[in-house]
TORPA-4810 file (N, C-alpha, C, O; in nm, 3 decimals):
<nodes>
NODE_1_4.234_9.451_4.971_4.284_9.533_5.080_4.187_9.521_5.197_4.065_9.535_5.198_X
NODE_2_4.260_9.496_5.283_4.144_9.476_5.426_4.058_9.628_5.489_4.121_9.734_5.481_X
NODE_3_3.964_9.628_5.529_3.861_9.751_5.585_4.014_9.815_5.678_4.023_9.933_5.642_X
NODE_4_4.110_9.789_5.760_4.182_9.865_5.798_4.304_9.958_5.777_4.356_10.052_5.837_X
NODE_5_4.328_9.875_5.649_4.391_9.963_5.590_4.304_10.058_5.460_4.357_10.169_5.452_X
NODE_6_4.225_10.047_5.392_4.126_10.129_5.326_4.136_10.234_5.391_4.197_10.330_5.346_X
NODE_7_4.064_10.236_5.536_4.032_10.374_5.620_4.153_10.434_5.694_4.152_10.548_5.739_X
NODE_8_4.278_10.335_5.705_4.378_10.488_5.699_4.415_10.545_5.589_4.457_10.660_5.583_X
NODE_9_4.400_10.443_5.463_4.465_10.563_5.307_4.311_10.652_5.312_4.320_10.769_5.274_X
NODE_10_4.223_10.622_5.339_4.140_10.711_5.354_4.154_10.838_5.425_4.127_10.946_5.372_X
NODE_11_4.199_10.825_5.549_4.258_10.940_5.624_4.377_10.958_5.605_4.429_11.040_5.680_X
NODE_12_4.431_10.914_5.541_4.572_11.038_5.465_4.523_11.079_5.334_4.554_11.191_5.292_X
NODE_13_4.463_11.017_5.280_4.399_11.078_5.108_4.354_11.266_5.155_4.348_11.362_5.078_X
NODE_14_4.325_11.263_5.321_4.233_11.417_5.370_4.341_11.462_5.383_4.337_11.584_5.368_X
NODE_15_4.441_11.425_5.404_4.586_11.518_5.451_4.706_11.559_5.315_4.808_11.627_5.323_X
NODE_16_4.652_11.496_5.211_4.727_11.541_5.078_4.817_11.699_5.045_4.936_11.708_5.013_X
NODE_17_4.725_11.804_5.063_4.812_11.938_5.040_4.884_11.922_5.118_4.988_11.984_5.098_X
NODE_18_4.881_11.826_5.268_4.969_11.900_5.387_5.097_11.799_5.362_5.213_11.838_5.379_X
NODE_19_5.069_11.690_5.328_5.195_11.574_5.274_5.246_11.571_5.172_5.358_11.524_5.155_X
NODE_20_5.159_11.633_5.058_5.190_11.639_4.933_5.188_11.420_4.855_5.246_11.358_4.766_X
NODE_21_5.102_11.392_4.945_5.091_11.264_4.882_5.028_11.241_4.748_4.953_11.330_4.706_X
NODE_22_5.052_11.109_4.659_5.047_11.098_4.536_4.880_11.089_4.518_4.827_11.112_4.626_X
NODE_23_4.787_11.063_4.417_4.706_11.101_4.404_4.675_10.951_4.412_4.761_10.870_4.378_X
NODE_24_4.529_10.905_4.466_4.511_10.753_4.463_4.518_10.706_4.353_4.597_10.612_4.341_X
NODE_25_4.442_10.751_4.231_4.445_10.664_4.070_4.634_10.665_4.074_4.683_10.561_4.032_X
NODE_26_4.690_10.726_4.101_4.824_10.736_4.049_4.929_10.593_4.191_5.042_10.546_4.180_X
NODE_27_4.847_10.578_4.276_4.895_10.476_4.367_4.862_10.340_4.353_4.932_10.242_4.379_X
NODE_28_4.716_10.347_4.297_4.646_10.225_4.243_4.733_10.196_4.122_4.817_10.110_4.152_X
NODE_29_4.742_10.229_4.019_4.842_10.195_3.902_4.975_10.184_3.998_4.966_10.083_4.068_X
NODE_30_5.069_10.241_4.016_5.186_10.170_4.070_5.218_10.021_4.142_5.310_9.938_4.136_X
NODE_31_5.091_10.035_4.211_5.084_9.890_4.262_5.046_9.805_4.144_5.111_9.705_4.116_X
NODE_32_4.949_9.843_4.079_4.940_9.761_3.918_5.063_9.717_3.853_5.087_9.604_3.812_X
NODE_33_5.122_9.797_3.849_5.300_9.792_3.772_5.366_9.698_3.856_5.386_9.582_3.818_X
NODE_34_5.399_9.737_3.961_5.462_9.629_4.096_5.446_9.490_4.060_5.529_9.406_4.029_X
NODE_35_5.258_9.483_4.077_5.215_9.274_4.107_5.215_9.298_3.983_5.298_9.209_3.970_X
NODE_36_5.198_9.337_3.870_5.170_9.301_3.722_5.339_9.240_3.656_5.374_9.177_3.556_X
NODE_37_5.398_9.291_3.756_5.560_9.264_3.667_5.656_9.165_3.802_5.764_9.108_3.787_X
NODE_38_5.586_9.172_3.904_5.654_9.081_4.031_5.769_9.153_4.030_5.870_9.091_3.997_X
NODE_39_5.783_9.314_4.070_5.886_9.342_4.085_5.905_9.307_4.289_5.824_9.277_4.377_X
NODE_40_6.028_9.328_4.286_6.063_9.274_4.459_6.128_9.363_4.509_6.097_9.390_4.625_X
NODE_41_6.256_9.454_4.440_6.300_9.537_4.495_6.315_9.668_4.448_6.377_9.704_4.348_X
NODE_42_6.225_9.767_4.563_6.188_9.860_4.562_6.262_9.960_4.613_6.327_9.923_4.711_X
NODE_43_6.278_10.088_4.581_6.274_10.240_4.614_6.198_10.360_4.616_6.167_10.395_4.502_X
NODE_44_6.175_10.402_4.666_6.087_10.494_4.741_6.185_10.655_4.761_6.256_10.657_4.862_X
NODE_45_6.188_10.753_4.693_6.215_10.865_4.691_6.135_11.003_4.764_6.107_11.111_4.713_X
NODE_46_6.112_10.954_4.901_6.044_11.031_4.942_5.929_10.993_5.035_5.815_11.013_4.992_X
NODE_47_5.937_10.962_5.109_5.820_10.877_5.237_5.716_10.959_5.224_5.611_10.925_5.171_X
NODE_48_5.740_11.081_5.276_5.651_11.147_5.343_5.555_11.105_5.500_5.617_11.059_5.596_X
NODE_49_5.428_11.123_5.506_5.325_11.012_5.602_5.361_10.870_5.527_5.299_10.781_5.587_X
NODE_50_5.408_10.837_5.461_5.383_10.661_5.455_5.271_10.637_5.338_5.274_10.528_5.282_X
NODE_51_5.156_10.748_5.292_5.072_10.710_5.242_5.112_10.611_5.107_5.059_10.503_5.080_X
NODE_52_5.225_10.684_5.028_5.247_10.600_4.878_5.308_10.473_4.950_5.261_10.363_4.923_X
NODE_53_5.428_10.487_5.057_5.459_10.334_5.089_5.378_10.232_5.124_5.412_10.119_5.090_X
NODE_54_5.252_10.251_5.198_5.156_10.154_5.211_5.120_10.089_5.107_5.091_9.969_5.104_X
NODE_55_5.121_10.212_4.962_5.100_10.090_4.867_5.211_10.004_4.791_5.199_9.892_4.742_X
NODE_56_5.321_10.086_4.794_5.406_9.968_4.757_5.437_9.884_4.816_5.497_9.790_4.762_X
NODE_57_5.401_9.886_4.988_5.413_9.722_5.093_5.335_9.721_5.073_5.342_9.843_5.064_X
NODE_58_5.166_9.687_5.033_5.076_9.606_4.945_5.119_9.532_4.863_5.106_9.410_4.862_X
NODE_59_5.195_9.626_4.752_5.245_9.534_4.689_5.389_9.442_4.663_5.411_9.355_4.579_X
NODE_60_5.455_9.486_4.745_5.576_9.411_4.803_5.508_9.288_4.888_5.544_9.173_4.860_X
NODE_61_5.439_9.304_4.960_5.356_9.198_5.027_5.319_9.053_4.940_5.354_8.937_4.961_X
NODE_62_5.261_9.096_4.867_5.199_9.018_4.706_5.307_8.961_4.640_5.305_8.843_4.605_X
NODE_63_5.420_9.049_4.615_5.557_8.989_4.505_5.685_8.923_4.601_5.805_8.926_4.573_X
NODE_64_5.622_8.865_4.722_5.738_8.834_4.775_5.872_9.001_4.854_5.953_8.988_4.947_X
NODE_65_5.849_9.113_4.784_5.945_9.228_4.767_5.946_9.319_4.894_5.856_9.310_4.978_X
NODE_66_6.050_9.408_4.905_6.085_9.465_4.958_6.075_9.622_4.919_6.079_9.668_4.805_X
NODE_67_6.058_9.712_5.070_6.072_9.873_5.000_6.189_9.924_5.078_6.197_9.907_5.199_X
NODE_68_6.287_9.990_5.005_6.349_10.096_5.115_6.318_10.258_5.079_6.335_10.299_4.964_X
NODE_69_6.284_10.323_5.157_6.213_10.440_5.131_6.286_10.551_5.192_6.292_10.545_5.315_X
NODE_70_6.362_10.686_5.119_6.407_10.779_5.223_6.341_10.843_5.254_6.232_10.814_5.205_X
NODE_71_6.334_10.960_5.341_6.329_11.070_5.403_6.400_11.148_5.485_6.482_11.104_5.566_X
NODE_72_6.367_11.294_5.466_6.481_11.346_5.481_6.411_11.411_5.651_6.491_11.445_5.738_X
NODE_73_6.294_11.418_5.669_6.227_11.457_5.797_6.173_11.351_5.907_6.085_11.264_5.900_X
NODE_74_6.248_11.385_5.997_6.231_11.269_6.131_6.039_11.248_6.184_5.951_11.173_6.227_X
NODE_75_6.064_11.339_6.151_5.894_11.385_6.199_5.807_11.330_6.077_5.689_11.339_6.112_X
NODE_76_5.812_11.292_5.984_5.796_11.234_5.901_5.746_11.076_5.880_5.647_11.005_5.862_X
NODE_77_5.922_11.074_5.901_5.948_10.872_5.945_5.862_10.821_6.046_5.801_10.714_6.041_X
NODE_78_5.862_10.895_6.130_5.786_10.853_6.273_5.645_10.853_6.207_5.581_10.759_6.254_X
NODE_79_5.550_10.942_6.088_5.436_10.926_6.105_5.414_10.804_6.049_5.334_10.718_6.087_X
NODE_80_5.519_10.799_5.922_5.509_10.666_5.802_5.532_10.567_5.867_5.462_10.476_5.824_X
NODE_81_5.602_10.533_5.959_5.616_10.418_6.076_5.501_10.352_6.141_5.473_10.232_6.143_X
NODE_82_5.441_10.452_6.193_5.315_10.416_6.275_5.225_10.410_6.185_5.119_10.357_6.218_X
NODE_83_5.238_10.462_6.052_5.097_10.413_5.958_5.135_10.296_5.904_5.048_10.210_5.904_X
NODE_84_5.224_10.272_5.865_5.270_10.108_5.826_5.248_10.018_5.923_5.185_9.915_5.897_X
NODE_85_5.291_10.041_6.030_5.267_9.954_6.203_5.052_9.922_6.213_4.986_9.820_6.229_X
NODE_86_5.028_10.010_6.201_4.897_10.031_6.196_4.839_9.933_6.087_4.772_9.847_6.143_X
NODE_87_4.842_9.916_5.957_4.827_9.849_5.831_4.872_9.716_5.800_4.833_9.642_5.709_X
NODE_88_4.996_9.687_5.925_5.062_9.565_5.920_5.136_9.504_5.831_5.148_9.391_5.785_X
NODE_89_5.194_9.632_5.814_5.295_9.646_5.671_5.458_9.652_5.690_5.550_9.631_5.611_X
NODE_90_5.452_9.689_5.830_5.594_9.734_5.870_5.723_9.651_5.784_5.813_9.690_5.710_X
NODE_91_5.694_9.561_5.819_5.751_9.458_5.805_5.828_9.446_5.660_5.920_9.364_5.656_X
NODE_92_5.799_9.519_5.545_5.830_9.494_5.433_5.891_9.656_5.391_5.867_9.688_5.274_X
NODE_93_5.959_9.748_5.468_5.976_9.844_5.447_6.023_9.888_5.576_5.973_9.876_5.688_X
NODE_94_6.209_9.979_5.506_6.310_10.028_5.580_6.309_10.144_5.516_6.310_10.171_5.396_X
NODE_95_6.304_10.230_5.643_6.342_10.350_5.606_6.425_10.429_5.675_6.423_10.444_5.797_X
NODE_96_6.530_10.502_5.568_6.607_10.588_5.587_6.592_10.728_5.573_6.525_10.785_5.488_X
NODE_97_6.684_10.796_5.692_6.703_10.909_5.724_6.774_10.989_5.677_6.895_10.976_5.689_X
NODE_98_6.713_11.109_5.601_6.866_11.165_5.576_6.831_11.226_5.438_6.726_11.192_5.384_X
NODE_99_6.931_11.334_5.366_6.923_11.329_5.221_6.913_11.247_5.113_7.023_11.191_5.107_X
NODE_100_6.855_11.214_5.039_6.822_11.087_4.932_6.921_11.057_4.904_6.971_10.947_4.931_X
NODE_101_7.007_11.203_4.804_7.122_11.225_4.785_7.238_11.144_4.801_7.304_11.080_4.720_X
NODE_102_7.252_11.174_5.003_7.373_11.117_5.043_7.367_11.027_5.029_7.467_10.979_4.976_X
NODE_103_7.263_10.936_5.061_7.173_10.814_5.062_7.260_10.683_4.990_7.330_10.586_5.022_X
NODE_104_7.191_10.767_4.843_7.182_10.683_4.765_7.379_10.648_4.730_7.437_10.541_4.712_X
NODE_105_7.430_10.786_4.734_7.583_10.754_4.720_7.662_10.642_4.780_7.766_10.599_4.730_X
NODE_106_7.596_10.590_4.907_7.678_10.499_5.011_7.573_10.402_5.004_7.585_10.327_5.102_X
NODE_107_7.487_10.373_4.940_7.408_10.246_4.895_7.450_10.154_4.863_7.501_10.163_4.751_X
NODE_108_7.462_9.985_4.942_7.502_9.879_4.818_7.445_9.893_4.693_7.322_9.905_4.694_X
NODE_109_7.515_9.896_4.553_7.471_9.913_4.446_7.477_9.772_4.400_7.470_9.774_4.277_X
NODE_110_7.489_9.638_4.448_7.533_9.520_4.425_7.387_9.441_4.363_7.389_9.347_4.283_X
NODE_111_7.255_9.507_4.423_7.117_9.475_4.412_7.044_9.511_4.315_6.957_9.592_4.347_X
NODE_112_7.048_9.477_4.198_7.001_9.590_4.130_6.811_9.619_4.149_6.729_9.536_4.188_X
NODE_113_6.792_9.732_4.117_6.628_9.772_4.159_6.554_9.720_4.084_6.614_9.678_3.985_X
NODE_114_6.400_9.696_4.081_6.342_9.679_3.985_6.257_9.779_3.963_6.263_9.830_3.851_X
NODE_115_6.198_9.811_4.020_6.136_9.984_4.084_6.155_10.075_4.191_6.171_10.062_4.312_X
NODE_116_6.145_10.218_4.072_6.157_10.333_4.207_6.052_10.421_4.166_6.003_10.431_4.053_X
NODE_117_6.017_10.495_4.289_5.867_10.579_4.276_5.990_10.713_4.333_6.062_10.699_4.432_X
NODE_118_5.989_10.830_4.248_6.016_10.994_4.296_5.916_11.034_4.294_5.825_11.027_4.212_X
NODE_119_5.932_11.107_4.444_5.845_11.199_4.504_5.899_11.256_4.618_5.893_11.226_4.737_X
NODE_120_5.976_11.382_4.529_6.052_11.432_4.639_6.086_11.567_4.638_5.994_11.646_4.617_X
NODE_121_6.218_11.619_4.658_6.265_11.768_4.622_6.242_11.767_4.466_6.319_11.690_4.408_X
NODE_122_6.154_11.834_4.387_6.160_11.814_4.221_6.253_11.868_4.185_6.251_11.828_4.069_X
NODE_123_6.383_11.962_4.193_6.474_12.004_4.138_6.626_11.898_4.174_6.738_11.930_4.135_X
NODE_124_6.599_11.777_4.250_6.715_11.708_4.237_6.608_11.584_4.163_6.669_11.477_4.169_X
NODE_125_6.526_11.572_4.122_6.465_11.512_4.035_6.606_11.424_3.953_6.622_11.302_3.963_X
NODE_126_6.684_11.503_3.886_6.764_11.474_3.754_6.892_11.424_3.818_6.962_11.367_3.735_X
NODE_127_6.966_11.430_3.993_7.045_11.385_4.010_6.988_11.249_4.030_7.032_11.167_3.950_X
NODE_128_6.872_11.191_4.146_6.805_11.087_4.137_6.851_10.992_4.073_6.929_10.904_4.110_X
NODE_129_6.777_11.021_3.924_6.806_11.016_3.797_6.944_10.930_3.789_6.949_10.807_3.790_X
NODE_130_7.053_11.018_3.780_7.175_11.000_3.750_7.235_10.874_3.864_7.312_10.783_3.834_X
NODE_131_7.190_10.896_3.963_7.243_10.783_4.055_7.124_10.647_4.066_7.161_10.536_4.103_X
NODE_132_7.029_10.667_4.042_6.930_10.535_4.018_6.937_10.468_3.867_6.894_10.354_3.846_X
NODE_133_6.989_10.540_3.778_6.968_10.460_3.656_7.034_10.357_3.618_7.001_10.251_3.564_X
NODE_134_7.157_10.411_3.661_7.274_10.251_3.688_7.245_10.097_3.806_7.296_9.985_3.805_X
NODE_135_7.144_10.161_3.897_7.132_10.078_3.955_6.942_9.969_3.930_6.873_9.878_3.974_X
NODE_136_6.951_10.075_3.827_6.773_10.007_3.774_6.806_9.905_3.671_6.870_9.941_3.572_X
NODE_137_6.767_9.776_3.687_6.823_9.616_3.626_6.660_9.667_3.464_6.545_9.709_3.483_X
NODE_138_6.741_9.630_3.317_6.643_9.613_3.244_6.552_9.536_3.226_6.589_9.429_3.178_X
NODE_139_6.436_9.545_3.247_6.351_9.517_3.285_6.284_9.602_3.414_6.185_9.564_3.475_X
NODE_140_6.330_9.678_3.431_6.263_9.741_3.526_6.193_9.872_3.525_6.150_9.899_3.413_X
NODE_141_6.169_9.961_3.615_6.068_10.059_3.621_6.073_10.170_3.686_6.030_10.142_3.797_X
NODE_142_6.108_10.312_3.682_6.067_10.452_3.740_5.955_10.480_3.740_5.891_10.407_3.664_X
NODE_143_5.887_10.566_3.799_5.787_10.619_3.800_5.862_10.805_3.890_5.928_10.820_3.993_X
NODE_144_5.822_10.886_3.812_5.819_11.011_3.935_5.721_11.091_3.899_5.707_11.139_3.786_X
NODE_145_5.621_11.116_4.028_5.553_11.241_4.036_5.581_11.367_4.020_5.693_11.414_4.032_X
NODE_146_5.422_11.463_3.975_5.454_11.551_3.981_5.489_11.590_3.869_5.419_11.691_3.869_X
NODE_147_5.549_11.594_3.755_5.633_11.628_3.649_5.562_11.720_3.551_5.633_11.771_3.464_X
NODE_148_5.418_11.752_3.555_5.394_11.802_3.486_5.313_11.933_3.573_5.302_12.031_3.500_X
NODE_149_5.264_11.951_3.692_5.264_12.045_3.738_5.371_12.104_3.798_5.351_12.219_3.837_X
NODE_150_5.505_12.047_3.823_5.635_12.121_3.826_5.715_12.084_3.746_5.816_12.018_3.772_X
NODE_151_5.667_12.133_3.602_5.758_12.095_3.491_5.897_12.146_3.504_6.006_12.089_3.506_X
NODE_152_5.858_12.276_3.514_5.993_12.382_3.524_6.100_12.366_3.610_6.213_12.411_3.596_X
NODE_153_6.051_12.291_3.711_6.123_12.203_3.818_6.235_12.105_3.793_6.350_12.085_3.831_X
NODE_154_6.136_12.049_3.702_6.168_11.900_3.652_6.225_11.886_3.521_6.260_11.773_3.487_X
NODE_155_6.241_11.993_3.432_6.286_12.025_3.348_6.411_11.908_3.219_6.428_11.871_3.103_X
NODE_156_6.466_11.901_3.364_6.568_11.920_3.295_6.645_11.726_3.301_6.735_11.664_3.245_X
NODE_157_6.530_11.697_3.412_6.486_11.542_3.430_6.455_11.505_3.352_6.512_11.406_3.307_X
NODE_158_6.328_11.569_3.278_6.250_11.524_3.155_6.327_11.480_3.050_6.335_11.376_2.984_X
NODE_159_6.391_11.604_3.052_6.504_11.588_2.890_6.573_11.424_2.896_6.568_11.330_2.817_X
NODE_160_6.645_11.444_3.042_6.756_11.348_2.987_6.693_11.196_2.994_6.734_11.107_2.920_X
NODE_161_6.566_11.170_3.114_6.466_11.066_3.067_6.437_11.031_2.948_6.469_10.926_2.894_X
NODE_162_6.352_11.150_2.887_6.291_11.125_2.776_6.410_11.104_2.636_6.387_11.066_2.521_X
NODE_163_6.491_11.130_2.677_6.649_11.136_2.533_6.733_11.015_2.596_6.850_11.033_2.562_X
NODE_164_6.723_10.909_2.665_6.805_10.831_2.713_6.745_10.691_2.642_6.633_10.640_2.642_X
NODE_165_6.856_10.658_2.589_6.832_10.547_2.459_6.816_10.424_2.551_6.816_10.327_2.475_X
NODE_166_6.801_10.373_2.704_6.799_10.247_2.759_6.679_10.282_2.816_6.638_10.225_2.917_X
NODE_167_6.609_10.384_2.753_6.425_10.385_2.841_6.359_10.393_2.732_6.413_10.413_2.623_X
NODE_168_6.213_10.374_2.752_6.076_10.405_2.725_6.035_10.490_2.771_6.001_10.418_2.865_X
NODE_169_5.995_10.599_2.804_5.917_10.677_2.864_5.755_10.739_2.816_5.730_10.770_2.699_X
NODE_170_5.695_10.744_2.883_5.567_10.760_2.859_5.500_10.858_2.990_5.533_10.839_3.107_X
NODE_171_5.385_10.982_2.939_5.275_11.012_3.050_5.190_10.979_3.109_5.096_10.948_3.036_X
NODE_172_5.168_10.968_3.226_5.023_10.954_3.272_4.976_11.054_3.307_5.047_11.118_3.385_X
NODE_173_4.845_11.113_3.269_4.793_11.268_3.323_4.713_11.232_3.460_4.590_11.240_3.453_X
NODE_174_4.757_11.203_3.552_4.665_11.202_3.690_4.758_11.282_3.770_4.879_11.276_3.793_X
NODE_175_4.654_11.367_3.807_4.690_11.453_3.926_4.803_11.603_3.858_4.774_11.694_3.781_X
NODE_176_4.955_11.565_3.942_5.015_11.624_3.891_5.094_11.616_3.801_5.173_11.702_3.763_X
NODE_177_5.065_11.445_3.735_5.147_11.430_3.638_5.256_11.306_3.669_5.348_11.328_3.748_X
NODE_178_5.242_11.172_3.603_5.363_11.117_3.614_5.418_11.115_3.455_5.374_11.161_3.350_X
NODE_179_5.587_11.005_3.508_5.647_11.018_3.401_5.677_10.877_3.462_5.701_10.860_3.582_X
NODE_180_5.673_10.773_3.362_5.700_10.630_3.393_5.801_10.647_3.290_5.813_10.736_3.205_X
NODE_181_5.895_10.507_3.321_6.032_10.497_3.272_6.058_10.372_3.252_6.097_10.321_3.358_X
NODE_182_6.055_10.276_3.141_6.046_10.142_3.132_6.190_10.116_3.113_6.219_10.187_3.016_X
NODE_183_6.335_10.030_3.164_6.424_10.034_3.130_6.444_9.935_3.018_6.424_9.819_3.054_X
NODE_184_6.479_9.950_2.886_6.428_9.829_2.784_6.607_9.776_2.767_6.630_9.673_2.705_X
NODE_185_6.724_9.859_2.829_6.832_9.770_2.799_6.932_9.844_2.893_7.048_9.804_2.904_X
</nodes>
C-alpha cells in the first residue's frame, strides 16, 4: 500500500464511532479473502466514508475486480468519492444511491457475485441475505459486520446463515464481530 493511502485509512481509522467503519484487522483479512481467492466481483452493503471500500479497491485493483457499493446518504457518497479520488482508487468502484433494498431488487442479477461485505442497517441484515444469496456464485463469499455486538439485531440473519445447507459459516471475533459465509454449493 503506498504512504498515501496508509495516511488516509489512517485518518478515517480516527473517525470510526462517527462512520461506524469496520475495524482494520477485520479490513486487512477481507482483502486477504478477496486476493487469496481472486475474487472480481464485488458488493459492498454500506459505503459509509469509503473507509472499508478503499480496501476492497485495493483489492479489486490486485484481482483484476470490481466494487459496487450502496449507500443510502448523499453526504456520505460524496465523502467515499473524494477518499477513493484521493487514494486513486476511483476507478474500480460505483456507487449507488439509495436504499440497498430497492437497490438490489432492480439489479442485473445476470453477474453472479463473488463477494459481499454487510455493513449496514443490522435489522435488514436477513433481507440482504435473502436477495444476495441467489446472486452469490459457489465458490464465493459474505462477510457481515457487526453480528455479534448487535446480535439481537442480527438475530434472525444468524439463524438462517448459520441453518442454510449451501454455506459454511464461521466467526471472527474482531471488533464487533464478523460472520463469514463460504458458499460451498
Amino acid at each position: 500500500m503506498d504512504e498515501k493511502t496508509e495516511s488516509k485509512l489512517h485518518e478515517l481509522e480516527q473517525t470510526k464511532k462517527e462512520f461506524w467503519n469496520i475495524a482494520r484487522e477485520s479490513a486487512e483479512l477481507i482483502f486477504k479473502y478477496i486476493t487469496e481467492n481472486n475474487y472480481k466481483n464485488i458488493f459492498e452493503i454500506g459505503t459509509s466514508n469509503g473507509y472499508s471500500t478503499i480496501w476492497l479497491a485495493m483489492a479489486a485493483k490486485q484481482t483484476g475486480g470490481h466494487i459496487t457499493s450502496f449507500e443510502f446518504w448523499e453526504k456520505r457518497i460524496v465523502l467515499a468519492e473524494a477518499n477513493l479520488e484521493y487514494c486513486s482508487l476511483r476507478e474500480y468502484v460505483d456507487i449507488i444511491q439509495g436504499s440497498a433494498l430497492d437497490s438490489l431488487k432492480k439489479i442485473d442479477k445476470t453477474n453472479p457475485l463473488d463477494f459481499v461485505l454487510i455493513d449496514a442497517n443490522k435489522k435488514e441484515y436477513i433481507k440482504y441475505f435473502e436477495l444476495l444469496h441467489p446472486m452469490l456464485k459457489p465458490g464465493g463469499m459474505f462477510v457481515a459486520d457487526n453480528v455479534i455486538s448487535h446480535k439481537k439485531s442480527v438475530q434472525e440473519f444468524l439463524d438462517a446463515a448459520e441453518n442454510h445447507p449451501d454455506y459454511k459459516t464461521y466467526y471472527v471475533e474482531y471488533d464487533g464481530g464478523l460472520l463469514v459465509g463460504e458458499k460451498i454449493k
